[in-house]
C-alpha positions, 0 to 999 in steps of 0.5 A, spaced: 469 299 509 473 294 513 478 297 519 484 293 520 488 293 526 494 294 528 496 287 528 494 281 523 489 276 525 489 269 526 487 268 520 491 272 517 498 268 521 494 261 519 495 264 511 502 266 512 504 260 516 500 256 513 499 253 519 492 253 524 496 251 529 500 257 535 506 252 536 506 251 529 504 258 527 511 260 533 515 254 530 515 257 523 516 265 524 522 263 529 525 259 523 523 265 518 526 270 521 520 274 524 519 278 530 513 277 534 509 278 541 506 272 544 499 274 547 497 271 554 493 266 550 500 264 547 498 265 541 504 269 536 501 277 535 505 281 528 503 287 527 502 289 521 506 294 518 511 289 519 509 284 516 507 287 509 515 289 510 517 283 511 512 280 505 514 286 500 522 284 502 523 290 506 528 289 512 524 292 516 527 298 522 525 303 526 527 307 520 521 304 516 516 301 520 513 308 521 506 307 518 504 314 517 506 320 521 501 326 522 500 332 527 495 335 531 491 340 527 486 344 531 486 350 525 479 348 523 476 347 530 473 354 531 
């Protein structure tokens, strides 16, 4: 089983943007309306609930960009 990180990969952002590039990659989300970081390396990092957000049509807000919540249960420690 695969373990996906919190942010999308760069193949993952070469396949949405349709761009390999990180100029063209940075070019296309400002042009689309999405948010990012850039790395150290300037390449555009997106999380990945965000994204699915945006993917799904959903604008995304604090309110909704909570991916799970949980709490620390120590019941079954013993």
């Amino acid at each position: 089983m695969e373990i996906q990180t919190e942010t999308l990969s760069e193949e993952e952002i070469a396949a949405i943007t349709g761009y390999q590039l990180p100029s063209k990659q940075i070019q296309w989300l400002a042009s689309n309306g999405w948010q990012y970081a850039l790395s150290c390396a300037r390449r555009p990092v997106v999380g990945r609930v965000y994204a699915r957000l945006k993917l799904a049509g959903v604008k995304p807000t604090a309110m909704n960009a909570v991916a799970e919540t949980w709490t620390f249960d120590l019941s079954r420690v013993g």
